[in-house]
N, CA, C and O of each residue as an XYZ file, in Angstrom:
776
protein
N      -0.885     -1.122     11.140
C       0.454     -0.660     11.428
C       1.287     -1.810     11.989
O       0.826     -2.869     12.417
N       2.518     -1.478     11.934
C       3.429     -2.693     12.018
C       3.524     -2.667     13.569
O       3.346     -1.578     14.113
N       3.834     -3.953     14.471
C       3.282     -4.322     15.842
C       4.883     -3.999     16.125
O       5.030     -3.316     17.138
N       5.642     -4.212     15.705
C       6.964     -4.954     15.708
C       8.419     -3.460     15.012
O       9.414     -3.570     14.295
N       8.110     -2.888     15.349
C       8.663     -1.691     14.427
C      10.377     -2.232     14.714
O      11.078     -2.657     13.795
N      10.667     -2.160     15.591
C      12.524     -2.711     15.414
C      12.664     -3.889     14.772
O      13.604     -4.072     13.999
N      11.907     -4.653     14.978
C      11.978     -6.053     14.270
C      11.511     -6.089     13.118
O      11.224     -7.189     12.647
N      11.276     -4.688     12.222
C      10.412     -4.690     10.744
C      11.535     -3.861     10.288
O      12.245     -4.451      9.473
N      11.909     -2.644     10.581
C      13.251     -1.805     10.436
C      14.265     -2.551     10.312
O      14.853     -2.180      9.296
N      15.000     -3.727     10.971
C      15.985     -4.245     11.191
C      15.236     -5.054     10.020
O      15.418     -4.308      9.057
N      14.551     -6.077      9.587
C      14.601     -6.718      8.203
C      14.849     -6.035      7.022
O      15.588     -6.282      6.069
N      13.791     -4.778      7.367
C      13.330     -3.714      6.191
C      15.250     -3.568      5.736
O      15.627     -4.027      4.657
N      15.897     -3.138      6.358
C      17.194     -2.573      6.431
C      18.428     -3.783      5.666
O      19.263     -3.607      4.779
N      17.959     -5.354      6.706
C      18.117     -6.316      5.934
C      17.875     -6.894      4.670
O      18.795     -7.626      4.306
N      16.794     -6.785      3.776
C      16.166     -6.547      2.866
C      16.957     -5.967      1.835
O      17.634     -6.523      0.969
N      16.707     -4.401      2.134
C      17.547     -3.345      0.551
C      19.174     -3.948      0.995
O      19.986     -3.594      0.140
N      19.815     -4.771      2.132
C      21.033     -4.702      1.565
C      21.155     -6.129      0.937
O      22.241     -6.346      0.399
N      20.189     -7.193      0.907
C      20.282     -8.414     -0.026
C      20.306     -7.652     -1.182
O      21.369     -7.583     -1.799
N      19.140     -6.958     -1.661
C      19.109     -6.313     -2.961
C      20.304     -6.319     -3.148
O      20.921     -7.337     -3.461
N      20.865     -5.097     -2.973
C      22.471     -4.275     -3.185
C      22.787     -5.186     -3.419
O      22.521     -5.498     -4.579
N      23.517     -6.219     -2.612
C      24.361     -6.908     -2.876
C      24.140     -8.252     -3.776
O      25.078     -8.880     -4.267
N      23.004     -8.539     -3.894
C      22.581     -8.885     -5.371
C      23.151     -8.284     -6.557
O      24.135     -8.750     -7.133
N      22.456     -7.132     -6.958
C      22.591     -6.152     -7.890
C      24.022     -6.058     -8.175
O      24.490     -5.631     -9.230
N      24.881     -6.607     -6.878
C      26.491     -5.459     -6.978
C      26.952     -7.079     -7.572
O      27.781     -7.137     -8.481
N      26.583     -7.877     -7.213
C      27.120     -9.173     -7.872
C      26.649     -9.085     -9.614
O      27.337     -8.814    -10.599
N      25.093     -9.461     -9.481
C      24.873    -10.029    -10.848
C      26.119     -8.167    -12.208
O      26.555     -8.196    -13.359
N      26.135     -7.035    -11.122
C      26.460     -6.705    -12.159
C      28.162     -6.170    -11.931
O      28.554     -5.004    -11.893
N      28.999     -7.453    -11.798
C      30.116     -7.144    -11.621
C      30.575     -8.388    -12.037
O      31.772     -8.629    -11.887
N      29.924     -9.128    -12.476
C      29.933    -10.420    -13.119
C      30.246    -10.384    -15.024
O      29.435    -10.022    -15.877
N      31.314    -10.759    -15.193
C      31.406     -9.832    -16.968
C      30.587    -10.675    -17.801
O      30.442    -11.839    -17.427
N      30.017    -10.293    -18.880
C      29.172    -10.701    -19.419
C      27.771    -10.545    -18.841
O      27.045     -9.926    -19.618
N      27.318    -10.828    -17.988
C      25.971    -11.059    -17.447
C      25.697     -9.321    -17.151
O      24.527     -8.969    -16.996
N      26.498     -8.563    -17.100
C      26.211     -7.212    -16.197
C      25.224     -6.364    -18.239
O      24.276     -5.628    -18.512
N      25.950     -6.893    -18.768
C      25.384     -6.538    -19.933
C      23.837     -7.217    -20.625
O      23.269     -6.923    -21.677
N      23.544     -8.015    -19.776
C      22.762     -8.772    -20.028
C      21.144     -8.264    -19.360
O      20.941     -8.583    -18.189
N      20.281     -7.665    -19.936
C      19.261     -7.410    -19.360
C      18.493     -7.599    -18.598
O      18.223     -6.824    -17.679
N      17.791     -9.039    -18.881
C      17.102     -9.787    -18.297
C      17.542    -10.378    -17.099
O      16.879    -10.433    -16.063
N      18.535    -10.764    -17.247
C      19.422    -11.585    -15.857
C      19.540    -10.282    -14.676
O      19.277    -10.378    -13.477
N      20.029     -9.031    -15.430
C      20.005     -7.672    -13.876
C      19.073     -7.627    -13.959
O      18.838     -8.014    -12.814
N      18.123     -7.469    -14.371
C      16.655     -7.101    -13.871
C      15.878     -7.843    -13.385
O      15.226     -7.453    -12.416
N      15.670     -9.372    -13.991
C      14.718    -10.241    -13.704
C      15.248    -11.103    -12.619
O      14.393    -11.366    -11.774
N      16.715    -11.744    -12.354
C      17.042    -12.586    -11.357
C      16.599    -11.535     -9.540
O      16.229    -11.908     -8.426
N      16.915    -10.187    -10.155
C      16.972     -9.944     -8.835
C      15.450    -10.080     -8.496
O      15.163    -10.928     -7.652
N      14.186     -9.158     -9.199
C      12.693     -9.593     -8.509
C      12.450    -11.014     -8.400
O      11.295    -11.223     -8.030
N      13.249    -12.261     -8.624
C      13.090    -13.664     -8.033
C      13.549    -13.766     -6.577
O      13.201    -14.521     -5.668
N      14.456    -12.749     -6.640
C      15.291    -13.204     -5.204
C      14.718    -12.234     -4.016
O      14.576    -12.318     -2.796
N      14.505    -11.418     -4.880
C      13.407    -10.088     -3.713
C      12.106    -11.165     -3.444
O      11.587    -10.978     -2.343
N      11.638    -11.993     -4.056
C      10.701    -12.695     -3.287
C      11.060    -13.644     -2.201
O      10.468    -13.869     -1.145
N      12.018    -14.090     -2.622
C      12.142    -15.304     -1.869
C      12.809    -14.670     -0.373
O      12.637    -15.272      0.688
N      13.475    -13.561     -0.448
C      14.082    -13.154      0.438
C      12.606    -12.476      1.303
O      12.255    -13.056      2.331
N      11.922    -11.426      0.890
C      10.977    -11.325      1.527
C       9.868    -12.156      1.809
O       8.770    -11.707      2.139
N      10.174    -13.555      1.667
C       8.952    -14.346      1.815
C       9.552    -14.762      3.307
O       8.832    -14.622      4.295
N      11.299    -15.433      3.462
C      12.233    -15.439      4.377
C      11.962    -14.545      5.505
O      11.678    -15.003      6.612
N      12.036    -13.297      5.273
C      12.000    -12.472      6.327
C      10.614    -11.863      6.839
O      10.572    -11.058      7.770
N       9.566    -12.282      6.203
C       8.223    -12.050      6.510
C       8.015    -13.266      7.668
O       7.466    -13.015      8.740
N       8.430    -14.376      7.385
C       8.195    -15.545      8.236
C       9.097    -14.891      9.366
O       8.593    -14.766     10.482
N      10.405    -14.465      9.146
C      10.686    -14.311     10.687
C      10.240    -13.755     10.946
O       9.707    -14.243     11.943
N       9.722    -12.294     10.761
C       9.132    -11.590     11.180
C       7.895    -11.526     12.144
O       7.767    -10.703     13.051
N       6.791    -12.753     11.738
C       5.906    -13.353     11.750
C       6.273    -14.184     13.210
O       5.377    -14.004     14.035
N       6.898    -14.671     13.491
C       7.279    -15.747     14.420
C       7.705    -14.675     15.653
O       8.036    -15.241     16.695
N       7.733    -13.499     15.667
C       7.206    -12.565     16.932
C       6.069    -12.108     17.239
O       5.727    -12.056     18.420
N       5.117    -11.611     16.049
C       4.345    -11.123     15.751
C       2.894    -11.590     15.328
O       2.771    -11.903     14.143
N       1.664    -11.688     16.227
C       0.980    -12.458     15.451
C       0.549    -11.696     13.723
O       0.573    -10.543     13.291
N       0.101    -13.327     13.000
C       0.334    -13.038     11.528
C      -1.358    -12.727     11.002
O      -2.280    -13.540     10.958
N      -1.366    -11.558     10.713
C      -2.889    -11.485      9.607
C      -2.412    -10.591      8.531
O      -1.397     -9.898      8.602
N      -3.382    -10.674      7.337
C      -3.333    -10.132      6.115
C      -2.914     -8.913      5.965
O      -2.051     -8.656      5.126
N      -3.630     -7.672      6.999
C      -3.846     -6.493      7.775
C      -2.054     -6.254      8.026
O      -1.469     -5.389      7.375
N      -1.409     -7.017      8.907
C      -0.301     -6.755      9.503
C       1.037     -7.203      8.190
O       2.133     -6.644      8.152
N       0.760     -7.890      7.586
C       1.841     -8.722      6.294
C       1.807     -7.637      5.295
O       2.762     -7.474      4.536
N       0.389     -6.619      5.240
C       0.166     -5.522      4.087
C       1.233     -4.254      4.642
O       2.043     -3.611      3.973
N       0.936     -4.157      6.026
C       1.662     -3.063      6.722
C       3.450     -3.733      6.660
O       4.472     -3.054      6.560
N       3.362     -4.964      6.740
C       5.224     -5.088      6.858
C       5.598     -5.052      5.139
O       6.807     -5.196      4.955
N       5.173     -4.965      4.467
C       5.669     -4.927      3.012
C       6.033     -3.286      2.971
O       7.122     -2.738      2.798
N       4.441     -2.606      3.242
C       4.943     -1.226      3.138
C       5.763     -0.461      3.744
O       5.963      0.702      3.392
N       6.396     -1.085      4.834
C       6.939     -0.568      5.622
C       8.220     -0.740      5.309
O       9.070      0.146      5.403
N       8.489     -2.283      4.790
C       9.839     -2.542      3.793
C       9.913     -1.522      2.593
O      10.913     -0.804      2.587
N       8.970     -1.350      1.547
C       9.546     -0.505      0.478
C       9.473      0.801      1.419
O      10.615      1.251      1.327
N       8.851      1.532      2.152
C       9.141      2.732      2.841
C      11.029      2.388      3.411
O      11.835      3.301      3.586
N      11.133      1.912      3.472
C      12.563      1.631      4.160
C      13.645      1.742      3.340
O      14.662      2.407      3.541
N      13.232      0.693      1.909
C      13.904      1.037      1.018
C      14.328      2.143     -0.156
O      15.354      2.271     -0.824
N      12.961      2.951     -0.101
C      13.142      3.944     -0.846
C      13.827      5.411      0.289
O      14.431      6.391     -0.147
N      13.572      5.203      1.422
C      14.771      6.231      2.025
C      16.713      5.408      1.948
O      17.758      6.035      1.777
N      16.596      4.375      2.085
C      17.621      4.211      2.210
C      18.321      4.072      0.708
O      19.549      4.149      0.689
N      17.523      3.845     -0.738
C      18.195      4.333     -1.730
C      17.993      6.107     -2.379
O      18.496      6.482     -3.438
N      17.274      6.865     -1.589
C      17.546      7.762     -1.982
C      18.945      8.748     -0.783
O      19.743      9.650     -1.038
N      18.632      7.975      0.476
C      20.056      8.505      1.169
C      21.510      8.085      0.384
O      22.426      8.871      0.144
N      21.482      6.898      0.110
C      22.814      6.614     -0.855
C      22.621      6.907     -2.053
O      23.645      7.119     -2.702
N      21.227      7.032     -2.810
C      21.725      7.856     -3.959
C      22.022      9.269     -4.075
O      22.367      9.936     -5.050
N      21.815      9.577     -2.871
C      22.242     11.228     -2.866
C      23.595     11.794     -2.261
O      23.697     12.964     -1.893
N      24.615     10.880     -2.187
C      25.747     10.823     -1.739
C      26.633     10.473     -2.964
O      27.668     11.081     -3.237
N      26.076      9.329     -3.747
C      27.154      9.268     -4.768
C      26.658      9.469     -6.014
O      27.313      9.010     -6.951
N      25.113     10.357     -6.359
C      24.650     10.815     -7.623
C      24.378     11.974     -7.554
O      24.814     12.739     -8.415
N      23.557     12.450     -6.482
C      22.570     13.627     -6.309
C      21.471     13.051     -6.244
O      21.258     11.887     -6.585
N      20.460     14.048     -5.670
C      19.082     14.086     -5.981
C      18.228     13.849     -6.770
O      17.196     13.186     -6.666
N      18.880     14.680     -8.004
C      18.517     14.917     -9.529
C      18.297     13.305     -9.808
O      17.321     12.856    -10.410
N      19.394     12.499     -9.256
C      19.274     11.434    -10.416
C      18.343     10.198     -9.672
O      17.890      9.340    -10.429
N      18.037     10.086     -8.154
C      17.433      9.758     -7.478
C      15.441      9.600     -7.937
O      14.754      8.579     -7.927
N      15.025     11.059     -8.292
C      14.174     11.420     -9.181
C      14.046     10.700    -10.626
O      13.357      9.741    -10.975
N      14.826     11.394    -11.235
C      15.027     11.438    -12.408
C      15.496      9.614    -13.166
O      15.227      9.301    -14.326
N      16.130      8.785    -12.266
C      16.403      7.653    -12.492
C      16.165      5.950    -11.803
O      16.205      4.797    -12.232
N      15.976      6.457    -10.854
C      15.814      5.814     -9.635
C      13.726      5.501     -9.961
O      13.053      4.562    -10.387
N      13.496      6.635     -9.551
C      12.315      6.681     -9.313
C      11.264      6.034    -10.990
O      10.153      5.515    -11.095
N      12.189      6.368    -11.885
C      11.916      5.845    -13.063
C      11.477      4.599    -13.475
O      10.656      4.141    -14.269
N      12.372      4.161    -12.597
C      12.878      2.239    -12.837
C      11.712      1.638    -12.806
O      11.223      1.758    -11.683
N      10.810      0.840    -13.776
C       9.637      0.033    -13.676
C      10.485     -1.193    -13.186
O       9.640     -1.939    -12.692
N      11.387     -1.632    -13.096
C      12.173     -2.928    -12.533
C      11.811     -2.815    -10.526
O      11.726     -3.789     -9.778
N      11.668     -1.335    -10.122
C      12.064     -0.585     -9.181
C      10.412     -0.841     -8.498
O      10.128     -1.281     -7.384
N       9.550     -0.422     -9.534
C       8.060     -0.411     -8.546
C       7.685     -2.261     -8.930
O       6.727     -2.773     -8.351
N       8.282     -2.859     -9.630
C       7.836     -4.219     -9.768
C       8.185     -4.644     -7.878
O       7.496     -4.934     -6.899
N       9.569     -4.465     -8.162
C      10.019     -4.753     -6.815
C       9.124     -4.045     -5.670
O       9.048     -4.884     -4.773
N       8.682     -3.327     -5.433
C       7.947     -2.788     -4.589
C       6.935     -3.696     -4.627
O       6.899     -4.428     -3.638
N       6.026     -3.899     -5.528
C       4.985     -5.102     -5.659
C       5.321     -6.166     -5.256
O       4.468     -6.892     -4.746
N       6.283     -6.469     -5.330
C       6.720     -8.097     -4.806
C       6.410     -8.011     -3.286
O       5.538     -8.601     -2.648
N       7.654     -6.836     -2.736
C       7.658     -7.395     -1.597
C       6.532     -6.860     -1.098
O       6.569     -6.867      0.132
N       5.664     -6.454     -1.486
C       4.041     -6.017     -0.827
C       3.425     -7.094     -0.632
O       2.939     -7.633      0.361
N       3.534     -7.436     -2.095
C       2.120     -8.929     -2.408
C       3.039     -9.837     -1.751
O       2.222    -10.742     -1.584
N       4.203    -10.331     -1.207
C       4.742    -11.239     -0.723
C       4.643    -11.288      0.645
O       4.416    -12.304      1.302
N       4.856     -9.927      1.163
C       4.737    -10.290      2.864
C       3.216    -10.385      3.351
O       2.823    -10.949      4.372
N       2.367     -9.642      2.300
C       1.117     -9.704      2.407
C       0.699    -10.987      2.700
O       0.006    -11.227      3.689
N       1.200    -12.139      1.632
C       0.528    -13.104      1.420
C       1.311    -14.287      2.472
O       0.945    -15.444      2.676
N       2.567    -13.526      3.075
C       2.508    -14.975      4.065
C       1.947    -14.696      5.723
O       1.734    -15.506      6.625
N       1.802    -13.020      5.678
C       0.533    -13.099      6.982
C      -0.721    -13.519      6.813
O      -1.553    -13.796      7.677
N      -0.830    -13.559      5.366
C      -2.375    -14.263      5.179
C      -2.184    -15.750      5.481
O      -3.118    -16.275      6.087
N      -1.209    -16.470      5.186
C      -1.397    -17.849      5.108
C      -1.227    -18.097      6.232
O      -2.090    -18.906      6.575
N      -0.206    -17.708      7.487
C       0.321    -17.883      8.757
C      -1.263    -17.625      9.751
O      -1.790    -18.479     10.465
N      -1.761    -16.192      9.511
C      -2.618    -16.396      9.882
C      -4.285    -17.117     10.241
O      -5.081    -17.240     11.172
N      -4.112    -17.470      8.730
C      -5.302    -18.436      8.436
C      -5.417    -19.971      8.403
O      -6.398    -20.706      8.294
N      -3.802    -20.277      8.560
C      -3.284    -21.557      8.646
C      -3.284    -22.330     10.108
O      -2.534    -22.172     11.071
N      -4.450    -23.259      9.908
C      -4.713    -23.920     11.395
C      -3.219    -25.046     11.690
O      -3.006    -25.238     12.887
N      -2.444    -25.605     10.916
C      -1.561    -26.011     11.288
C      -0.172    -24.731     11.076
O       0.788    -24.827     11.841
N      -0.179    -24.231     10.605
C       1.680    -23.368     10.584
C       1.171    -22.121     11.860
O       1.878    -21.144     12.106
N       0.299    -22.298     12.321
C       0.662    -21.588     13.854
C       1.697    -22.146     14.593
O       2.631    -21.492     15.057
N       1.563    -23.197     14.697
C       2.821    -23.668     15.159
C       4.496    -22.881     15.180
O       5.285    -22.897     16.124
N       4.681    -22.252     13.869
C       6.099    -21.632     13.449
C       6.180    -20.321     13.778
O       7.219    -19.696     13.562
N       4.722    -19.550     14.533
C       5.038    -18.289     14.776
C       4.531    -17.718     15.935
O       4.271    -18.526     16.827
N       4.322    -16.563     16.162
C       3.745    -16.337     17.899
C       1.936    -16.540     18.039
O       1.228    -16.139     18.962
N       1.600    -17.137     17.055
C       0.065    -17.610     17.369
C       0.327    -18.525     17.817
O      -0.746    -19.008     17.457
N       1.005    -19.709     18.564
C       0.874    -20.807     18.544
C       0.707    -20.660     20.619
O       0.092    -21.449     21.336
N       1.365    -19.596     21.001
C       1.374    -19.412     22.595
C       0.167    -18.657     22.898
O      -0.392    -18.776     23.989
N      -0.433    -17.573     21.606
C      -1.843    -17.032     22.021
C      -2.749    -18.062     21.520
O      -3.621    -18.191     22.380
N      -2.974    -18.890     20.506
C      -3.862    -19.862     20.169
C      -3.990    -21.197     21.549
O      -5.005    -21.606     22.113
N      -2.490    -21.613     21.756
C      -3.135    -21.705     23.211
C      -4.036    -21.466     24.653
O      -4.815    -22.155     25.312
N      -3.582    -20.357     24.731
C      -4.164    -19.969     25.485
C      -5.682    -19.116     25.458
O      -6.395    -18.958     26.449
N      -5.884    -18.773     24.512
C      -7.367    -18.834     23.828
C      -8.046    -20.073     23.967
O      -9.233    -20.161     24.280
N      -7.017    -21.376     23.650
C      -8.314    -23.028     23.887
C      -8.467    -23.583     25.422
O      -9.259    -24.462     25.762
N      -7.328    -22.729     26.487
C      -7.204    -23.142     27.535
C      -8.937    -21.858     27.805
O      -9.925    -22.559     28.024
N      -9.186    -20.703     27.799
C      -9.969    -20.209     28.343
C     -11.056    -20.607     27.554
O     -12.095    -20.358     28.165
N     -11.259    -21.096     26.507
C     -12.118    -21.739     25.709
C     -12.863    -23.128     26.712
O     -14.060    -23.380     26.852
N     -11.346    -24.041     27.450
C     -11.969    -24.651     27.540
C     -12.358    -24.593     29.049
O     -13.440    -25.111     29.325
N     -11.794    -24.159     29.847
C     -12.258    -23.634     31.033
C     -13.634    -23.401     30.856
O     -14.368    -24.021     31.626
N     -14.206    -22.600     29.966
C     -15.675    -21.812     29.731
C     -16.271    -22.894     29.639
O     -17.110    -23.226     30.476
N     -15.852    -23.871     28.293
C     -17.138    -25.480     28.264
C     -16.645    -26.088     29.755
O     -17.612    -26.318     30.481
N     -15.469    -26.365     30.299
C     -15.583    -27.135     31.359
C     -16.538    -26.227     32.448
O     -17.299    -26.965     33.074
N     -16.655    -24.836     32.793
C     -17.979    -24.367     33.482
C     -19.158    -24.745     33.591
O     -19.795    -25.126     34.573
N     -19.559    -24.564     32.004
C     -20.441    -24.876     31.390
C     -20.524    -26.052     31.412
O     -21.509    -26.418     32.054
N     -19.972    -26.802     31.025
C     -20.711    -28.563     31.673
C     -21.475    -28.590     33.648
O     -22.435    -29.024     34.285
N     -19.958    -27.643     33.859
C     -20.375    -27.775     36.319
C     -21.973    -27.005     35.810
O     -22.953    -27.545     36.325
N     -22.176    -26.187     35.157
C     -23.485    -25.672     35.374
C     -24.205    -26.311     34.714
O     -25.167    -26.424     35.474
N     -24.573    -27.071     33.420
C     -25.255    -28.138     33.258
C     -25.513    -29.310     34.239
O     -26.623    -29.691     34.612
N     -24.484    -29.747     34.545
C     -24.495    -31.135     35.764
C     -25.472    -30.477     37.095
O     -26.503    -31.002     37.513
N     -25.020    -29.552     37.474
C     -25.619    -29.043     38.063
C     -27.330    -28.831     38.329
O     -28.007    -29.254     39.267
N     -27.635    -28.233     37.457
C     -28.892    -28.011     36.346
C     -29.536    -29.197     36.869
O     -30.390    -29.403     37.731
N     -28.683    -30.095     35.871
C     -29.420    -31.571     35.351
C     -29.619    -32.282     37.174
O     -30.741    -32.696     37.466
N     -28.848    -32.335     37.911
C     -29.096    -32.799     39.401
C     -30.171    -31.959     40.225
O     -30.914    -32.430     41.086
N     -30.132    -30.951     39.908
C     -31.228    -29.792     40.518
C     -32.876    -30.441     39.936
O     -33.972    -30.496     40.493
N     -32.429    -30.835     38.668
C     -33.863    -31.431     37.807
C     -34.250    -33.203     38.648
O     -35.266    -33.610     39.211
N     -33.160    -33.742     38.422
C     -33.074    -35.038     39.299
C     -33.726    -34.913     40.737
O     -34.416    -35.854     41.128
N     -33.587    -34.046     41.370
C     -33.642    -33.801     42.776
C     -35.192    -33.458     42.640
O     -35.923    -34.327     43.117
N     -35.708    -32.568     42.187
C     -36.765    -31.990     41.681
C     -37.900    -32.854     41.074
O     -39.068    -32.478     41.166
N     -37.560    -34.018     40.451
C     -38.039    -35.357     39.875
C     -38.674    -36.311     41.268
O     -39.724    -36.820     41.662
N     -37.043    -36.115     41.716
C     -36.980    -37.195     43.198
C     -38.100    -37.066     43.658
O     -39.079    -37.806     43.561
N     -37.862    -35.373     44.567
C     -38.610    -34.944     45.375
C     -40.208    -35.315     45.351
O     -40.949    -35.687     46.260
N     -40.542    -34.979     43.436
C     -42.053    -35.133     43.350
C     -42.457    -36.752     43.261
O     -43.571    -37.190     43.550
N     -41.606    -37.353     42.916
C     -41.866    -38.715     42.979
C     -42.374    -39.256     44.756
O     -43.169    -39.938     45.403
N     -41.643    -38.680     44.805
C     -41.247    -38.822     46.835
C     -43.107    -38.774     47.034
O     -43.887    -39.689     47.299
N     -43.374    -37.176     46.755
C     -44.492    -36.886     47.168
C     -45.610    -37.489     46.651
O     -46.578    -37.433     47.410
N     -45.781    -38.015     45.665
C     -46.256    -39.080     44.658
C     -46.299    -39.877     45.064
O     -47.132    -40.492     44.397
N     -45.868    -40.683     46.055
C     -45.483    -42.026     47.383
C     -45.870    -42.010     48.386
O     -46.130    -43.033     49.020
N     -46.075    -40.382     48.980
C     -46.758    -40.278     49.960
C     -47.810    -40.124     50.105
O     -48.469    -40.590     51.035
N     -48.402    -39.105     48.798
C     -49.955    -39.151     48.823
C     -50.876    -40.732     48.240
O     -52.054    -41.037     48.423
N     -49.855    -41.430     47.561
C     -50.192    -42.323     47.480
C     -50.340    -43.616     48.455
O     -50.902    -44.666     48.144
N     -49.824    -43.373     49.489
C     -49.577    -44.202     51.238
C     -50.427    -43.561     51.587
O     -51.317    -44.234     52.106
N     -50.660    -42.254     51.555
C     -51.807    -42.145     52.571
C     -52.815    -41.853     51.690
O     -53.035    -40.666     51.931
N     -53.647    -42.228     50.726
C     -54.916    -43.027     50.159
C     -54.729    -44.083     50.403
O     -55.729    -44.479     51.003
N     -54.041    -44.838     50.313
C     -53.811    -46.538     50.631
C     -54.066    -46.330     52.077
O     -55.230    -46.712     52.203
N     -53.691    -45.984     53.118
C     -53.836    -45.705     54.403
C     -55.425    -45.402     54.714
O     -56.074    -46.186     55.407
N     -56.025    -44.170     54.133
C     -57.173    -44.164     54.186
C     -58.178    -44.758     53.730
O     -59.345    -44.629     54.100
N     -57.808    -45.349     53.009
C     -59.227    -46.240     52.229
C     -58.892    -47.543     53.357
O     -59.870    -48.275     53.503
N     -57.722    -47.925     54.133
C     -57.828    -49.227     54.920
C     -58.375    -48.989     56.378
O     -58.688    -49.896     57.149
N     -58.443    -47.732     56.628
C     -59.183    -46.769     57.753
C     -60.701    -46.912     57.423
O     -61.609    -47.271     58.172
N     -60.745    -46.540     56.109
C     -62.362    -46.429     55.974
C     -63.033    -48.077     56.149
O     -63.926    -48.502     56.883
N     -62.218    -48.707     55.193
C     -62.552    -49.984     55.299
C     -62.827    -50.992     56.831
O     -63.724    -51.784     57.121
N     -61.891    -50.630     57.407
C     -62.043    -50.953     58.755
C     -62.986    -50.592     59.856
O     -63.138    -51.254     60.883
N     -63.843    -49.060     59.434
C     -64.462    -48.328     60.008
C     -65.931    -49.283     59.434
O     -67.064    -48.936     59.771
């Protein structure tokens, strides 16, 4: 589920009105509005690039995984399909919302885009050891290497530690190793003398 719901709503919202106003251009443009390929196909170029745009901002609040980029896509076409069936039901009806709207293979391409698109830049943001940097992993990835390293810097005081406890322990028997060895040397110059 999306972490970020005002900040996914407010793109999501941002989003269907690039569309629109795409759409209201390429087809108010004479000549081109008649032109198939150009209304249909320029706009799923620009639905990517725009949701690739707003996935990154998105991303730069939010930490980024595959999981969370799948949920902000769906959450964009959920956004968009209420907000074109609220305006298509104001200046068509219902009927045609269904009946035309819902029809459009141009319509679920676009849905695919911006799925597989936001999908794929929480995958990269997230899996990307340098572009943490551009989004909110870069203040938790910190601070994950600061307690990371706190733990090895412990972990060394309790090694050193360890290792001096072993030193000391070495010492000690050496020590005693010196003494029983002074006093055989001691006694054999006792006996000798005796």
């Amino acid at each position: 589920m999306c972490k970020n719901w005002k900040g996914a709503t407010l793109l999501g919202v941002l989003l269907w009105a690039v569309i629109i106003i795409i759409k209201f251009i390429l087809m108010s443009i004479p000549g081109i509005n008649n032109n198939f390929f150009v209304v249909s196909m320029v706009p799923l170029f620009l639905i990517g690039l725009v949701t690739l745009f707003l996935s990154n901002l998105y991303f730069k609040k939010t930490f980024p995984s595959t999981k969370e980029g799948f949920f902000l896509g769906a959450y964009f076409v959920v956004i968009w399909l209420v907000l074109e069936f609220i305006i298509t039901l104001f200046i068509e009806g219902y009927m045609f919302f269904f009946s035309e709207i819902l029809n459009s293979l141009f319509l679920w391409i676009g849905f695919l885009v911006v799925i597989v698109f936001s999908t794929m830049v929480g995958h990269k943001l997230g899996n990307c050891k340098s572009c943490y940097k551009i989004s909110a992993v870069a203040p938790i990835k910190k601070a994950v290497k600061k307690k990371v390293t706190k733990k090895k810097t412990a972990k060394k005081v309790v090694k050193k530690k360890v290792a001096k406890k072993k030193v000391a322990k070495k010492t000690v028997k050496k020590k005693a190793v010196k003494k029983k060895a002074v006093k055989k040397k001691v006694a054999k110059k006792k006996g000798k003398k005796k």
